[in-house]
C-alpha positions in Angstrom: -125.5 137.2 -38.8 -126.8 133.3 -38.3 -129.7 134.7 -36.3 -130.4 138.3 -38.4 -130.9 135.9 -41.1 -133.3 133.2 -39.2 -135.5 136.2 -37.9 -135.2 137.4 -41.5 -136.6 133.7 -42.4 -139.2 134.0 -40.3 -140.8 137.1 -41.4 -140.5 136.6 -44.8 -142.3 133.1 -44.1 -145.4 134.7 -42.2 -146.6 137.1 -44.7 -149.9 136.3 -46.1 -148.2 135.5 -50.0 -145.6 133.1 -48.8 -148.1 131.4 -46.3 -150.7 131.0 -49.9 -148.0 129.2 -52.0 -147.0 127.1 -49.3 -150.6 126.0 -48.3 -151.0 126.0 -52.3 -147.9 123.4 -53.0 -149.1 121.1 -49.8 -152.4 120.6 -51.1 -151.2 120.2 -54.8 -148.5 117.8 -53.9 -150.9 115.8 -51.9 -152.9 115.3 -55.2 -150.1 114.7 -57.5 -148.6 112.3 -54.8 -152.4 110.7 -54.7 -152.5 109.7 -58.8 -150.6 106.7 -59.4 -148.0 107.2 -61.8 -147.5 110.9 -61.0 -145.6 111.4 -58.3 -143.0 114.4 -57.0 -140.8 114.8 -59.9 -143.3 115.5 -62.2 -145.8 118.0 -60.2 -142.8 119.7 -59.6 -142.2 119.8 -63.2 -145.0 120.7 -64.0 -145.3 123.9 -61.5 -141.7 125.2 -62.3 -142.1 126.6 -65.5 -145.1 128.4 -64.0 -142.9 129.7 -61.4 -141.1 132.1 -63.6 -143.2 135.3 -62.9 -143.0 134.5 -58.8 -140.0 136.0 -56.5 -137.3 133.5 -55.6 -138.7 133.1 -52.4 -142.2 131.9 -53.2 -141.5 130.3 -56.4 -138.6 128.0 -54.1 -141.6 127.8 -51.4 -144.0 126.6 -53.8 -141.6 123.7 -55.1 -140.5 122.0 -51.5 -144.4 122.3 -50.8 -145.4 120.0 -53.5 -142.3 118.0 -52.6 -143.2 117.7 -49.5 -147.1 116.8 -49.9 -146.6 114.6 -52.7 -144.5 112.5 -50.4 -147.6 111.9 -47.9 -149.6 111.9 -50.4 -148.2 108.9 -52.6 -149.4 106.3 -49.6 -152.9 107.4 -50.4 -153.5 104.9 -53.6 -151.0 102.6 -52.3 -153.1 102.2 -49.2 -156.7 102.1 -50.8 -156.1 100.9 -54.2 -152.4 98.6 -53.5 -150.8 100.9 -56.1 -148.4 103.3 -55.0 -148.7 107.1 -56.1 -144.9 107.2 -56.1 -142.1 104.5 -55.8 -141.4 106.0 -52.2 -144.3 104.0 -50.9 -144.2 101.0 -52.4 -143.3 99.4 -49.0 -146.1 101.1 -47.7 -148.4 98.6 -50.0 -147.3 95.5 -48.1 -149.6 96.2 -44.6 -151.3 99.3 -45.4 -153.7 97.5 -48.3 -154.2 94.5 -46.3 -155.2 96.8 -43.3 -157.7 98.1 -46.0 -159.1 94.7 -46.8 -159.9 94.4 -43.4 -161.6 97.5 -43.1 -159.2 100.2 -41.5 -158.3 101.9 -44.4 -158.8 105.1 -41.9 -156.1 103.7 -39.5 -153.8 103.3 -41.9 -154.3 106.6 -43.9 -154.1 108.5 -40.4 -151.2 106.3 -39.2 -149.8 107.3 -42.9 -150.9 111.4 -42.3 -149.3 111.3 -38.5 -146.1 108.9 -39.1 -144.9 111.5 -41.8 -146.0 114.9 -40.4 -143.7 113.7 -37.5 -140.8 112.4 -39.3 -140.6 115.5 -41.4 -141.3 117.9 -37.8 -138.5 115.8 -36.4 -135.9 115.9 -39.5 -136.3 119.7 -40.8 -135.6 120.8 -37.2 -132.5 118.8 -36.9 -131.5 120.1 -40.3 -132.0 123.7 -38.6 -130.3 123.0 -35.4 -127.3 121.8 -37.2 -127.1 124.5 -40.0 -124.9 126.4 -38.5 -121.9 123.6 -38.6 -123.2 122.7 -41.9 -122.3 126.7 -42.9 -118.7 125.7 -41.5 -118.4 122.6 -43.6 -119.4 124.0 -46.9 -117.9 127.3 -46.5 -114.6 125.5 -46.7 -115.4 123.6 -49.4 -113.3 124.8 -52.3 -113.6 124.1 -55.9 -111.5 121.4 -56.5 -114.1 119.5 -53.6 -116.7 120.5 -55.4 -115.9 118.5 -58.1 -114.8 115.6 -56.1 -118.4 116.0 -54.7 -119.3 116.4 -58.8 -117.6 113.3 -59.5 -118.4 111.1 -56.6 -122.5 111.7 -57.0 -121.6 110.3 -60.3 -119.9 107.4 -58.6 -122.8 107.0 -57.2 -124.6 105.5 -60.0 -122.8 102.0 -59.1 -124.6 101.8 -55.9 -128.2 103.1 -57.0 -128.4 101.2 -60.0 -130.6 98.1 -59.9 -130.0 95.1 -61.9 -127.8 95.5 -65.0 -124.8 97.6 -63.6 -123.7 98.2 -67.8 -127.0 99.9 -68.3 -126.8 102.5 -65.5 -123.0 103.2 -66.3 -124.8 103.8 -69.8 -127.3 106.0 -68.8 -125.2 108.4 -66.8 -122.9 108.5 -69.0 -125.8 109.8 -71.8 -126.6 112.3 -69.6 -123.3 113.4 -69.1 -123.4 114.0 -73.1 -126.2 115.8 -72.9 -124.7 118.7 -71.1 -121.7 119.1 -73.9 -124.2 120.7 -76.2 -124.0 124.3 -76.6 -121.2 126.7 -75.9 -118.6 125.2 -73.5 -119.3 127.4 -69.8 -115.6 128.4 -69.3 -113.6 128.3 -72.5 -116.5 129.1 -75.1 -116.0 126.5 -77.7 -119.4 125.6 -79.5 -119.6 121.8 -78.9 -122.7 120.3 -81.6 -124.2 123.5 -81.8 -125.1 123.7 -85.1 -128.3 126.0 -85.1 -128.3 129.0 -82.8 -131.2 127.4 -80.9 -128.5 125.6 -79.3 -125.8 127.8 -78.2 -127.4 127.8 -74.8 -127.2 123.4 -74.7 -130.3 121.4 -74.2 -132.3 122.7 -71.5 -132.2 120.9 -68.3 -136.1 121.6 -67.0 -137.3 120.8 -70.3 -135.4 117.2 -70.2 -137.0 116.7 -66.4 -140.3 117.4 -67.9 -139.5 115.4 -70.8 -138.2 112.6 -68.6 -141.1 112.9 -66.0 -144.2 114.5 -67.4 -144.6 113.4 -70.7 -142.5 109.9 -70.1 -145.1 109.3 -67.3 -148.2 110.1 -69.5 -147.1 108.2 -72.2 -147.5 105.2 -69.9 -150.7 106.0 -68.3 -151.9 106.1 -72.1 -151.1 102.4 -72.4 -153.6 102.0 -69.4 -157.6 101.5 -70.3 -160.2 102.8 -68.1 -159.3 105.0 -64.9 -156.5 104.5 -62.9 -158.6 103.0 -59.7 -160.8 99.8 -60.6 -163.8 99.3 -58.5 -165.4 101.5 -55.4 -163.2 103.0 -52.8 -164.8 103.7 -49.7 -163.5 104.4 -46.6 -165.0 105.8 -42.7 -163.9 107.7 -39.9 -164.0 105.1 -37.5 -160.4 104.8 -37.6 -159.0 107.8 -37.5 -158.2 108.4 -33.8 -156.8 104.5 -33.7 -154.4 105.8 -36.6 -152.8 109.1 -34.3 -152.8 106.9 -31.5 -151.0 103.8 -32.9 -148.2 106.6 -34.3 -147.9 107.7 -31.0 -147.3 104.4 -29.4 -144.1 103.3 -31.4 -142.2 106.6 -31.2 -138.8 104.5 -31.5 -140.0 103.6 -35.1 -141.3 107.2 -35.7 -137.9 108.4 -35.0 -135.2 105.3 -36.6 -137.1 105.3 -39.4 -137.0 109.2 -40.1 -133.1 109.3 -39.1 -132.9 105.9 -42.1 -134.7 108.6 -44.0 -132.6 111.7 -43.4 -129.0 109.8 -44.0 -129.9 107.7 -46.7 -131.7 110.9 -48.8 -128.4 112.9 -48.0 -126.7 109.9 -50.5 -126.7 111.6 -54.2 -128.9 109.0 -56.3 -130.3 107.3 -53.8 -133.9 109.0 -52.8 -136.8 108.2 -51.1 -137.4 104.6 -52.6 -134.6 103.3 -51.1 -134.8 104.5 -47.6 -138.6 103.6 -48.0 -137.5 99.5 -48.1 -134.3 100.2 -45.3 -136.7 101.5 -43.1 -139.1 98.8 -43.6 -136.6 96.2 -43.7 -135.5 97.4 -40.2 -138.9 97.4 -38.7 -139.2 93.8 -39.7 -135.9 93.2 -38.5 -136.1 94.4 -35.0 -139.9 93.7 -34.5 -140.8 90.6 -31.6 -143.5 89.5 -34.5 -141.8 89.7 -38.1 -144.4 87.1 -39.3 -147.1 89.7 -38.7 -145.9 91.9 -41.3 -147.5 91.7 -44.7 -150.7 91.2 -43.3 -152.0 94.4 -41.8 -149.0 95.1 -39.5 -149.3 99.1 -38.5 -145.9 99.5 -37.6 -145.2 98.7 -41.0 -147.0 101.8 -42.4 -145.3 104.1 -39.7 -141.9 102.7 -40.9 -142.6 103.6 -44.1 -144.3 106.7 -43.9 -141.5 107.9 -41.6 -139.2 107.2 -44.0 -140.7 109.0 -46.9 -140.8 112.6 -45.4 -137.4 112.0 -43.3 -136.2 111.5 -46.8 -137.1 115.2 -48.0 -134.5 116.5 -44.9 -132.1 114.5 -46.2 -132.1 115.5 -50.0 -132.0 119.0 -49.2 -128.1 118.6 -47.5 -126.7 117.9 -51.5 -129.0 119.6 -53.2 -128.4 123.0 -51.5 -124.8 122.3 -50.6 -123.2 121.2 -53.8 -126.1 121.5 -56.7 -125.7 117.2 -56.5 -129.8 115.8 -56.2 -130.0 113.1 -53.1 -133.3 112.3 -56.1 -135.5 113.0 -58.9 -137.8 115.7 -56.8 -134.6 117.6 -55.8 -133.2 117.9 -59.4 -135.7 119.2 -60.4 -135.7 121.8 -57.1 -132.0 122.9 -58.4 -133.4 123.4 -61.7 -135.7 125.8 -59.8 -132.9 127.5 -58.1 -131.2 127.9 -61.2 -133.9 129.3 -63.5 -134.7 131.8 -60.6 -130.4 132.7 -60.4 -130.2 131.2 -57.3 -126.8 128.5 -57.4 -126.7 126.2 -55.1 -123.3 125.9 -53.4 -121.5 128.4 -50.2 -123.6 131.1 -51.2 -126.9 129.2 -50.2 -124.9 128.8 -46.7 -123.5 132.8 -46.6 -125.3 135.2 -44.2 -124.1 137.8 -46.7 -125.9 135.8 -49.9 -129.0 133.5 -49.6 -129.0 132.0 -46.2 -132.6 133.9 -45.5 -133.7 131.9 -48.4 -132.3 128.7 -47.1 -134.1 128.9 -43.6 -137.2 130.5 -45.3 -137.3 127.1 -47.3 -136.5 125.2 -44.3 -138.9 126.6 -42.0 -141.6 126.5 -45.0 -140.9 122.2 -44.5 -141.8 122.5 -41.2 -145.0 124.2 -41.4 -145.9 122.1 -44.6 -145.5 119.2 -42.1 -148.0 121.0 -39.6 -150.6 121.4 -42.6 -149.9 117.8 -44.2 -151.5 116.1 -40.7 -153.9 118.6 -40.3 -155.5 118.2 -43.9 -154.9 114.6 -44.3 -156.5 113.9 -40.9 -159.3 116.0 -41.9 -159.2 114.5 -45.6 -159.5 111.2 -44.8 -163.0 110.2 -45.7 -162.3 112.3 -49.1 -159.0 111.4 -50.0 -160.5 108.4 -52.3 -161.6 110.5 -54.9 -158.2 111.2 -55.8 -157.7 107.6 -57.4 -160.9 107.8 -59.8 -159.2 110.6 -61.9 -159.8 109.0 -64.7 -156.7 108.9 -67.2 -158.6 110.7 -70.0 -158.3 113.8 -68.3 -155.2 113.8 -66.2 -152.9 113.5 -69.9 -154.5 116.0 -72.3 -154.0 118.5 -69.0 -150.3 117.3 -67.9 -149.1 117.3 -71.9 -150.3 121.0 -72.2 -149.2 122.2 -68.7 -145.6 120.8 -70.4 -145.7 122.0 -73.5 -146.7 125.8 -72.6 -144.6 125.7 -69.5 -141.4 124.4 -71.2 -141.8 127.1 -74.3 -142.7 130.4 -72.2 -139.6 129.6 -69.9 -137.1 130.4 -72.6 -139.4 130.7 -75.8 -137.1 128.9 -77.6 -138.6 126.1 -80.1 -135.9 123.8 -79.7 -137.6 123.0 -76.2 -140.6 121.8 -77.5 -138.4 119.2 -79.7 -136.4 118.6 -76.4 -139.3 117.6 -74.3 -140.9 115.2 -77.1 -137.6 113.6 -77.3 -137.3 113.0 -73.8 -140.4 112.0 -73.5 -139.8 109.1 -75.8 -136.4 108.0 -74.4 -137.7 108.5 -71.0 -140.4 106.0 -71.4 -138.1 103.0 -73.1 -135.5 103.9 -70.1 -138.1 102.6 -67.8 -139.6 100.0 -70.1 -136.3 98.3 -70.8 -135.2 99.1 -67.3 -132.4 101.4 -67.9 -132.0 103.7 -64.9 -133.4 107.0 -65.2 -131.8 108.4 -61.6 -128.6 107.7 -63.4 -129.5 109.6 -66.5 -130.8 112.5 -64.2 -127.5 112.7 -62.4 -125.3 112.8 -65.7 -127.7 115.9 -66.6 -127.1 117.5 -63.3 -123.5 116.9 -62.4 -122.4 117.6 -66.0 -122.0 121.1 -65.8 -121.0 121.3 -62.5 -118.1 118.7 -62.3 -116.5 120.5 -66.0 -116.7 124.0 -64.5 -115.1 123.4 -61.2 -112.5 120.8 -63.2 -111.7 123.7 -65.3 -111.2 126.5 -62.3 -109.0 123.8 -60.1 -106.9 123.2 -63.2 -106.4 126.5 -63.3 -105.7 126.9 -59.5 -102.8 124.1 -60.1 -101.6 125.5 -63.3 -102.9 122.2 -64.9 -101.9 119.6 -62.4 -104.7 117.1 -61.4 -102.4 116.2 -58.4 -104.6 119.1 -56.7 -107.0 116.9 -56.1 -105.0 113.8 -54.1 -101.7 115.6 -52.9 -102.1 117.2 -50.0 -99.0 117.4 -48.7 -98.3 119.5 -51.4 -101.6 121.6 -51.7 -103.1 121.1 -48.4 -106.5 119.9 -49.4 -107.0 116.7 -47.4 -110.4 116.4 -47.8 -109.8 116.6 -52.0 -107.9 113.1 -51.0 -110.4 111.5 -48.8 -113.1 112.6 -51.6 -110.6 110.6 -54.0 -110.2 107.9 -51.8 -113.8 107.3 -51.3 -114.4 107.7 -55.4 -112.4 104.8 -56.3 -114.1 102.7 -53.5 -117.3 103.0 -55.1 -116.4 102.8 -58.4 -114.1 100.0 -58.1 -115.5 98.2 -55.3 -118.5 96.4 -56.6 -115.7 94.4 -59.1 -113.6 93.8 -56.0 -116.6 92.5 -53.7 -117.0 90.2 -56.7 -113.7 89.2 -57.3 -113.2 88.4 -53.4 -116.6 86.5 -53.2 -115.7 84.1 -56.2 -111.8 83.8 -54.7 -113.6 82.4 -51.5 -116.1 80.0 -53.3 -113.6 78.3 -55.2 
């Protein structure tokens, strides 16, 4: 059945349609990825609402392609203009500017194009190879795991969160109110619901957009002029010394795409933070540490690796459980939602939407082959890109939004929703409150009260389901228990022990 469904994959994947939106949300990723202060999260926001009239298959298609392209395509500013298109390359700023200043701004953007075509090659096949025992593991996954796994991407907030660890307990625990509006999913309560417009709760693609697109615009606003300053001007000198520089470190092609993959599969965490592991490690192991921060090329590669390796590595949680490994794959689930896709076994189940899993999987890998081959060829173009000028990139995000948002359910109270969002999503980054965190509440919300509600009802309302096994046999619900308390009680203990050994 594995196989009926992989040859099924494959032929759904090579018809002329499919083959369009994939090239189609490469290409527009690429672009997003390319305009500094866009990013993944909101192209994709953008596009889904747009995705209603497409089948599941191409709508899902079109998503992972501008996932995947905006990834490559966020080192382009942060190589030519030392601003990163998205957070995920931030670490790529550190050599691959300088190696601009110096004149091989072709290097590094064909170091940049190769490094992740290869990383993501290497990390969606290993995803495929091992899908099979993945199908064993989540198959057996039963809803009182589920929300263990619920609970523990929520746990996760102690580890992502950066800086004050009170402000991202805050903010995931305001999303987590945002999913009680509307009618309660199993026992059909109405929770705050006081106009009809909200039986169905606050919409959760019009809080990504709100969050993303409009929270992201609001910024730009504050920004004069257009979002590159000065000329950009690059050659194709350099473009052959770029492939061949990837080729000669395939060690740090290959650690730093594995960094990617394992630390994407980690709910919360995302591409940003594998981005500066990977680096990190390059420095780490390198004979010449010194050299990087000054126009090192293995520093590019490690980044760059890390950055596509990271989209593998999302996709485990994301399809598995409905839990985002970051921003970009939330807003994927909310496009397996709005399309009645859920992710969970049935994703995994030959008999239910496995085709569609390895159609979106195989989709990666060819998105990988045309990332290299049009940023290769792109190269001497892809400046253009960064003298957008803000004028026009706003009043055409803002109205993507609004009209995307109101046609997906034609309900008014999503046009409030998005404004809102909008506004809190912009003082959650200006104050530094952590938006990841927020995201996560919004996600997990539902998921963690439905499959509370079902195990209750499993263990005629005992919560020792989920850490007795000896009496229910569910020894992973324990070792998911275990591992919950660790993380949200450990930070306070690592504390506690490092100021018992100071004094």
């Amino acid at each position: 059945m594995t196989v009926e469904s992989f040859i099924g994959a494959v032929e759904a994947l090579l018809t002329v349609e499919t083959m369009i939106w994939l090239l189609a949300g490469v290409i527009i990723g690429i672009i997003v990825g390319g305009l500094p202060g866009l990013g993944p999260p909101l192209g994709m926001a953008i596009i889904l609402p747009l995705t209603l009239p497409l089948e599941a298959a191409s709508a899902i298609i079109l998503l992972v392609g501008v996932y995947s392209g905006s990834m490559y395509g966020g080192s382009i500013a942060a190589i030519l203009i030392n601003t990163p298109g998205v957070s995920s390359s931030a670490a790529t700023m550190f050599d691959g500017y300088p190696m601009s200043k110096q004149g091989r701004a072709a290097t590094a953007l064909a170091i940049s194009a190769t490094a992740s075509a290869f990383a993501g090659l290497f990390t969606i096949t290993a995803l495929i190879l091992f899908s099979p025992g993945l199908i064993e593991m989540v198959l057996r996954v039963g809803t009182p795991e589920r929300f263990l796994v619920a609970i523990l991407g929520l746990a996760m907030i102690t580890v992502v969160t950066r800086g004050s660890f009170a402000k991202g307990i805050l903010a995931g625990v305001a999303g987590l109110l945002v999913t009680t509006v509307g009618i309660a999913p199993m026992s059909l309560d109405q929770r705050y619901s006081e106009t009809m417009y909200l039986y169905d709760g606050i919409d959760f693609v019009a809080v990504l957009i709100g969050l993303f697109a409009i929270a992201e615009m609001m910024k730009l606003a504050g920004q004069e002029g257009g979002i590159a300053k000065g000329d950009v001007t690059i050659d194709r000198a350099g473009i052959t010394e770029g492939i061949v520089s990837t080729l000669k470190h395939p060690i740090t092609v290959f650690k730093s795409a594995n960094i990617g993959m394992i630390v994407g599969a980690i709910p919360g965490a995302g591409a940003t933070v594998s981005n500066f592991v990977a680096y990190s490690e390059a420095v780490r192991s390198s004979s010449d540490p010194d050299s990087f921060g000054s126009g090192n090329e293995i520093g590019v590669i490690a980044s760059e690796a890390s950055n596509n390796g990271t989209v593998a590595g999302s996709l485990v949680p994301a399809i598995s459980f409905g839990i985002p490994g970051s921003s970009s794959t939330a807003v994927l689930i909310g496009g397996l939602l709005m399309h009645d896709l859920r992710p969970g076994p049935s994703m995994f189940d030959p008999s239910g939407e496995l085709t569609l899993t390895y159609t979106m999987l195989l989709a990666l890998l060819v998105g990988n082959v045309v990332i290299l081959l049009f940023g290769l060829s792109m190269v001497t173009q892809l400046g253009y890109l960064t003298k957008i000028d803000t004028d026009y990139i706003i009043p055409m995000v803002v109205v993507l939004s609004f009209l995307g948002t109101y046609a997906l359910r034609i309900n008014p109270i999503d046009i409030l929703t998005i404004i809102v969002f909008g506004v809190i999503g912009f003082y959650m980054v200006r104050y530094n409150y952590s938006v990841i965190a927020f995201v996560l509440g919004v996600v997990l919300g539902d998921i963690a009260e439905e499959n509370l509600y079902t195990s209750l009802q499993l263990s005629d309302g005992s919560y020792m389901i989920f850490v007795n096994p000896l009496e229910y046999g569910r020894w992973l619900s324990f070792v998911l228990s275990v591992v919950i308390v660790a993380l949200v009680f450990g930070p306070f203990v690592k504390r506690w022990w490092a100021d018992r050994i100071s004094s």
